[in-house]
C-alpha positions in Angstrom: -0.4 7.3 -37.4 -0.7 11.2 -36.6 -3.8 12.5 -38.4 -2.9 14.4 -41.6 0.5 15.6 -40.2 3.7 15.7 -41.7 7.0 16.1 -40.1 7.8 20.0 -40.9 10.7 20.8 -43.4 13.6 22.4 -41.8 14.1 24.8 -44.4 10.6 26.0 -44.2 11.6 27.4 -40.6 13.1 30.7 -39.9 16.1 31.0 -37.7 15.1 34.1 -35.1 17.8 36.4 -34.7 19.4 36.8 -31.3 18.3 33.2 -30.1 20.8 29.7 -30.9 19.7 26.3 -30.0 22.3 23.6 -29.3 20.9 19.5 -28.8 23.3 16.8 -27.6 22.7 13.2 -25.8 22.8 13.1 -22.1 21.7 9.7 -22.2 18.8 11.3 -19.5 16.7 7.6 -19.9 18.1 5.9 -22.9 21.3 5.8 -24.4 22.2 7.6 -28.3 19.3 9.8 -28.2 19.1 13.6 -28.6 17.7 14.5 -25.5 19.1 17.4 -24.3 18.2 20.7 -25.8 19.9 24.1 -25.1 19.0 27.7 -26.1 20.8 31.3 -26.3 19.3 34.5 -25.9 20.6 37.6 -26.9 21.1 40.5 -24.3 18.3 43.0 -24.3 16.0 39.7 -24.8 12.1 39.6 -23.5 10.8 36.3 -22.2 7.1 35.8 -21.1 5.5 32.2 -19.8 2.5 30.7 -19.2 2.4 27.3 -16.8 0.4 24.2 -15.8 -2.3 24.8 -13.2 -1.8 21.3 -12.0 -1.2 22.0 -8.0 1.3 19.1 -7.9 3.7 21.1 -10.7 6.7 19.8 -11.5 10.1 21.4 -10.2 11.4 23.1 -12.9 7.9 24.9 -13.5 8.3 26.0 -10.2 11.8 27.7 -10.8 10.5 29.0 -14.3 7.7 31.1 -12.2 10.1 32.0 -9.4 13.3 33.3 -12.2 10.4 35.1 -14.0 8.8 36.5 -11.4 12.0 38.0 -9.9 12.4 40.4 -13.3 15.7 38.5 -14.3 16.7 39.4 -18.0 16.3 35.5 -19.1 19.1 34.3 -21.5 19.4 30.8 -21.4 17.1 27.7 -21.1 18.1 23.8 -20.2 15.5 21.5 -21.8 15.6 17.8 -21.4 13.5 14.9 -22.6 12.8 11.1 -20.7 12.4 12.4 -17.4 9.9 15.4 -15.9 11.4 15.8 -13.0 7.8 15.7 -10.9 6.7 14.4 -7.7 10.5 14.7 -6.5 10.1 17.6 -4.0 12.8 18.9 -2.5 16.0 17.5 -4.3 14.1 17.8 -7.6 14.1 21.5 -6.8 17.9 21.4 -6.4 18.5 19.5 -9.1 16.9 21.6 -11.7 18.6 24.5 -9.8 21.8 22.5 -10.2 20.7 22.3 -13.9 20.3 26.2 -14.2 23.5 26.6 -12.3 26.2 24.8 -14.4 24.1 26.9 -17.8 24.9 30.1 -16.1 28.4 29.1 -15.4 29.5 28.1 -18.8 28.1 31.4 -20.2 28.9 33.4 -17.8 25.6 34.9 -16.6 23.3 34.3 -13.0 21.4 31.0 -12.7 18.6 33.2 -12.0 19.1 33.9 -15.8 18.5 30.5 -16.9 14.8 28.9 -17.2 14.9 24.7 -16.7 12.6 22.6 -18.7 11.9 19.0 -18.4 9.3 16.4 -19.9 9.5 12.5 -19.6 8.2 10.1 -16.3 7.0 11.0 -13.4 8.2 10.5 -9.6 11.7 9.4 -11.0 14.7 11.6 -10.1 16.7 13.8 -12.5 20.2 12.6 -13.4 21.8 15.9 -13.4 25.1 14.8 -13.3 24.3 13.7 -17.0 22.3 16.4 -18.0 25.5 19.2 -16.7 28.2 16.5 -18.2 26.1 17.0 -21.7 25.9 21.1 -21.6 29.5 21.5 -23.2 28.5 19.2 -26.7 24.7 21.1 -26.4 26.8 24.7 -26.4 29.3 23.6 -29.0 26.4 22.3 -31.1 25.0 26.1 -31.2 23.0 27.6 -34.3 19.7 29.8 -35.5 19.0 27.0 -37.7 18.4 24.5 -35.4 14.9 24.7 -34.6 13.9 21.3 -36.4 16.7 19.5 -34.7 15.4 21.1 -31.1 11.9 19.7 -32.2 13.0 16.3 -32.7 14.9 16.5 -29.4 11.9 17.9 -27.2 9.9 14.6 -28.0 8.5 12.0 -25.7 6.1 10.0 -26.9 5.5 12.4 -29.8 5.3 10.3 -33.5 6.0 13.3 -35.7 8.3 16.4 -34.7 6.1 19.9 -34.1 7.4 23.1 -35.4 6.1 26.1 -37.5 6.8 29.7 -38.6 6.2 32.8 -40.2 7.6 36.0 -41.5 5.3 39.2 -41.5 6.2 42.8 -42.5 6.2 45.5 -39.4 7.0 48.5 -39.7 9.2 47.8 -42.8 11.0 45.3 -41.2 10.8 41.7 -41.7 10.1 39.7 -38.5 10.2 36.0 -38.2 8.1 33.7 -35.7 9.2 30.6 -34.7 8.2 27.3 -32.4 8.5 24.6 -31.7 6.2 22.3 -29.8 6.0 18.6 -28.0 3.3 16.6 -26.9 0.7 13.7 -28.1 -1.0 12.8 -24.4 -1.5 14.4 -21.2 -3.1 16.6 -22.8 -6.0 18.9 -21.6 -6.2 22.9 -21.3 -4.8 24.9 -18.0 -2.1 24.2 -19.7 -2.6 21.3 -22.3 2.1 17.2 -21.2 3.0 19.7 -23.7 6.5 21.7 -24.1 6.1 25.0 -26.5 8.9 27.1 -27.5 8.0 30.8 -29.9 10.4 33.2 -30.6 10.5 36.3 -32.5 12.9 38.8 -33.4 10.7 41.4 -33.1 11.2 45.1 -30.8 8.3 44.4 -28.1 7.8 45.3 -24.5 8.0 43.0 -21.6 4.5 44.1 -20.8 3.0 43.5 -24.0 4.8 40.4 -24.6 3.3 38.6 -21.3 -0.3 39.6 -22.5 0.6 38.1 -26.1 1.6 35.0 -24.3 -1.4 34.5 -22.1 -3.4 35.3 -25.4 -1.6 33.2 -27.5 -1.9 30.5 -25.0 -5.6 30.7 -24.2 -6.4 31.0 -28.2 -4.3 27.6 -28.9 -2.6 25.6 -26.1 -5.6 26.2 -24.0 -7.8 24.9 -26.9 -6.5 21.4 -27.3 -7.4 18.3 -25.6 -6.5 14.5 -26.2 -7.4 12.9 -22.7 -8.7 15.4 -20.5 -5.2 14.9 -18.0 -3.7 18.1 -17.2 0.0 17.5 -16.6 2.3 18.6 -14.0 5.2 19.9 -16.7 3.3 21.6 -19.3 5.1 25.1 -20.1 4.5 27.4 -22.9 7.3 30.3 -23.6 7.0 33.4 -25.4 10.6 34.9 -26.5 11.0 37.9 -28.5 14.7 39.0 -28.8 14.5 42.3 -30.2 17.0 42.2 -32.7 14.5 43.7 -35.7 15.1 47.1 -36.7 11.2 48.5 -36.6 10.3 50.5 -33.5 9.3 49.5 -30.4 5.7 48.3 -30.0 4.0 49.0 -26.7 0.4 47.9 -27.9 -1.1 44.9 -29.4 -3.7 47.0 -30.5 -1.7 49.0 -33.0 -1.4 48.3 -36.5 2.3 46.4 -35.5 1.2 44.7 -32.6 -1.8 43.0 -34.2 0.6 42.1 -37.1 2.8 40.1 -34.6 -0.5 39.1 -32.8 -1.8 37.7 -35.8 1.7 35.6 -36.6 2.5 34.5 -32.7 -1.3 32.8 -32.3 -0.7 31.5 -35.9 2.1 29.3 -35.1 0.9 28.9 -31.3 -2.7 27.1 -33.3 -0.5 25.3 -35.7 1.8 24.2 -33.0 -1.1 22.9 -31.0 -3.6 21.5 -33.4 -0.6 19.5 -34.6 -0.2 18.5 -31.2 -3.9 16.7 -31.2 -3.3 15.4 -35.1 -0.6 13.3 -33.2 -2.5 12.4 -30.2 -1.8 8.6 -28.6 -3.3 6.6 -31.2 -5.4 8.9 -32.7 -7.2 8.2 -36.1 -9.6 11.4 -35.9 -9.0 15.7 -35.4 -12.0 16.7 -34.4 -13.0 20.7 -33.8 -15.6 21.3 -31.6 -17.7 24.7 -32.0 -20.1 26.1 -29.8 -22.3 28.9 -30.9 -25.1 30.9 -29.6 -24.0 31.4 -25.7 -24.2 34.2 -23.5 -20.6 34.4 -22.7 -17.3 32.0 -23.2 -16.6 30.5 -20.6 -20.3 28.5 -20.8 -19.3 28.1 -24.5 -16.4 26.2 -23.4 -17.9 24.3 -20.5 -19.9 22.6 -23.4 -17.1 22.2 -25.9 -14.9 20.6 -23.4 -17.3 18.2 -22.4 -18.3 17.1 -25.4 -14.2 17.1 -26.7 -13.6 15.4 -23.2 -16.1 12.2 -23.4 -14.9 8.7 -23.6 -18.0 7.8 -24.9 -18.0 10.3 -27.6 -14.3 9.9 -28.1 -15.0 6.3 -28.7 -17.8 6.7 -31.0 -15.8 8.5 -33.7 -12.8 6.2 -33.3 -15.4 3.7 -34.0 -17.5 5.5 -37.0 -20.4 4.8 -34.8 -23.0 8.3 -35.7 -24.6 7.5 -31.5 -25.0 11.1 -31.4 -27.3 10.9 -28.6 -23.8 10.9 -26.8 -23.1 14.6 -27.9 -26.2 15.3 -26.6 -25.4 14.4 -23.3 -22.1 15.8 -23.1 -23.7 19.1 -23.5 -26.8 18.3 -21.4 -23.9 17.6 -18.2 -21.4 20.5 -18.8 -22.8 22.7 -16.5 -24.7 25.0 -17.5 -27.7 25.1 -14.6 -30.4 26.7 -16.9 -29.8 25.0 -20.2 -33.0 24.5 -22.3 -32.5 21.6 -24.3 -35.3 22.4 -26.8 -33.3 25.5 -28.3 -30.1 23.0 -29.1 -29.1 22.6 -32.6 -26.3 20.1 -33.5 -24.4 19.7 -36.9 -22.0 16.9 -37.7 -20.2 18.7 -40.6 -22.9 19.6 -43.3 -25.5 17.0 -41.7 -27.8 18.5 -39.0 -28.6 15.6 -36.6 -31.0 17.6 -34.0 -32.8 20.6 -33.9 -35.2 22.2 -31.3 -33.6 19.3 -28.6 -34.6 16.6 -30.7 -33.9 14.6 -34.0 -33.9 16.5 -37.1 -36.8 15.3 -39.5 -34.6 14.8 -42.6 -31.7 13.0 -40.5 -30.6 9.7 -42.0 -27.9 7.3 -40.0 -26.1 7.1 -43.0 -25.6 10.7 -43.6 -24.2 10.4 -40.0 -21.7 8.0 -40.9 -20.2 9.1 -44.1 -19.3 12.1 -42.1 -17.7 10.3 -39.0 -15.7 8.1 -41.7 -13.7 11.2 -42.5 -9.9 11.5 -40.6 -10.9 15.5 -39.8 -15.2 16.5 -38.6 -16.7 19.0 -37.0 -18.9 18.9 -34.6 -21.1 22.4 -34.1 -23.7 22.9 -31.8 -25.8 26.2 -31.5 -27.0 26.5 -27.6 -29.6 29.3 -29.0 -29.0 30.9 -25.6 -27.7 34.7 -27.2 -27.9 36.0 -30.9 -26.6 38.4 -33.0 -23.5 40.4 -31.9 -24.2 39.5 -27.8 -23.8 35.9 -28.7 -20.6 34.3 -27.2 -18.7 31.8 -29.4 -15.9 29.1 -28.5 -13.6 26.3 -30.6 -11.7 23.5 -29.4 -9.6 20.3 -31.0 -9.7 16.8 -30.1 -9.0 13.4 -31.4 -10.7 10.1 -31.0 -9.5 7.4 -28.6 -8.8 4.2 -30.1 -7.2 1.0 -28.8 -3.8 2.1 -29.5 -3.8 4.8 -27.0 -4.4 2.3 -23.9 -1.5 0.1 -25.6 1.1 3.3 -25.5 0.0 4.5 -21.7 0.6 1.0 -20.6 3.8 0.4 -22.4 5.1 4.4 -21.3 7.8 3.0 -19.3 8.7 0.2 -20.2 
């Protein structure tokens, strides 16, 4: 069961003008299942991306980066579900070209135009010929409302459908943001196997819109782990089809651009927080918190070891307060000249060590009333900077519990 998450309410998400989203079933691995997913841009549309750093990428990230980097005025994108279309070298290239190909034909526009998506196994080949034989029903099926239906469509091994939005006020205009999102393991930063899909009706440059997406990405998507597995399909697009009537904005830092800041990483953290409420068997979301660094990125090294241990993983699937394993996560993460006697760690409102050691008024029991609860916190200070020079960093996690090694072996069968 997905940690506090509920399946989002399709009225409670905005249709985005300029952008129409069509499902149908290819029957890509199983029969009478929704697992084909097209969507419409308007003309005049902006499209950013951000991709796996996995070197062995799947094929269709590879023609997302090569359509994208060409400066082709994106209007379309093929997604399908049950099969990722990875470790198939060359004729998995031309079949998510083939893919792009028979998109652009029945709307008219360049394959270059089109941006392919796929999620599912590994090292199996694509059946295109049932992915382009589905593209007619997925056009037909065409409306702004249909984000929910595109959420339930994107899933794999997913329990509960991911999708979020907002409305916010620029420049007397109202402007809608909304995603959708797909992923429960594979999961780990650079990207974290996750699909995510934002769009916005807002007036926004190409340049600006590629910073919000990296941005975006690195404040949420980047931020999540459930297993530590970085996956070769993970894809996160940023769409804003300029429909809204406010004027153009060229800078994030302006009083419109951190408005539509402020709503794109909204939905981006809700999209992948629920992502790691739904992790493979999770009974635990966890947020790590590092404080007291001298920059990020060792902030980070710590938090992702900590949110990355099996042993620690274990230990709050379990209720177990062994702390001591924290302890080590941060004493390993990398940081050369670390002094342990300036760490502080919290569980929650219970501080467990202080000064490197055990805190005097620590009880066990204290310990494990907090690691009974379904959402903790685990904060550790590093004491390494204070004040305004000292670097912060946050990340989410779940526990691992037996019924994660039950879905990983079961995957495809």
């Amino acid at each position: 069961m997905p940690v506090n998450l509920v399946a989002p309410n399709p009225a409670d998400l905005h249709p985005v003008p300029g952008v129409e989203i069509g499902i149908a079933m290819a029957g890509v691995r199983k029969a009478n299942r929704r697992d084909l997913t097209v969507f419409t841009l308007a003309e005049g549309s902006a499209v950013a991306g951000v991709f796996t750093q996995n070197r062995f990428c799947a094929a269709p990230v590879q023609i997302c980066r090569e359509h994208l980097a060409a400066g082709a005025a994106i209007r379309a994108m093929v997604i399908n579900t049950g099969n990722a279309n990875a470790g198939t070298g060359a004729d998995g290239l031309a079949r998510a070209q083939r893919s792009c190909e028979a998109l652009a034909g029945a709307l008219g526009i360049s394959a270059t135009q089109v941006l392919p998506f796929s999620t599912g196994v590994i090292m199996e080949t694509l059946p295109v010929d049932r992915i382009v034989a589905g593209l007619p029903a997925a056009l037909a099926d065409r409306q702004a409302a249909h984000w929910h239906a595109a959420a339930e469509a994107i899933m794999t091994t997913d329990t509960v459908a991911k999708a979020a939005s907002r409305q916010v006020s620029i420049g007397g205009a109202t402007v809608s943001v909304t995603g959708i999102a797909k992923g429960a393991g594979m999961i780990r930063p650079n990207m974290a196997t996750m699909l995510g899909f934002v769009a916005t009706d807002a007036k926004v440059s190409q340049r600006v819109l590629q910073h919000l997406a990296r941005e975006a990405a690195d404040r949420s998507f980047n931020r999540i782990t459930v297993d530590g597995d970085t996956s070769t399909n993970d894809s996160f697009v940023l769409i804003a089809s300029r429909q809204a009537s406010h004027a153009e904005i060229t800078e994030l830092e302006s009083p419109e651009g951190a408005a539509l800041r402020e709503a794109v990483i909204a939905v981006a953290q809700q999209l992948a927080q629920a992502i790691v409420r739904d992790g493979e068997g999770a009974t635990k979301f966890i947020t790590v918190r590092v404080d007291g660094g001298r920059t990020k990125d060792e902030c980070r090294l710590v938090a992702y070891a900590i949110a990355h241990s099996p042993l620690v993983k274990t230990a709050f699937f379990a209720s177990d307060p062994n702390l001591g394993r924290i302890l080590a996560a941060v004493g390993y993460a990398g940081i050369a000249d670390l002094d342990p006697s300036l760490i502080d760690l919290h569980l929650d409102d219970v501080h467990v060590a202080t000064k490197g050691g055990r805190h005097p008024a620590y009880q066990e029991a204290d310990g494990q009333r907090v690691m009974k609860q379904a959402e903790i916190t685990v904060r550790v200070d590093l004491h390494r900077a204070n004040g305004p020079n000292a670097a912060h960093a946050t990340v989410w996690t779940c526990d691992f519990s037996h019924d994660y090694v039950t879905i990983n072996a079961d995957y495809r069968s």
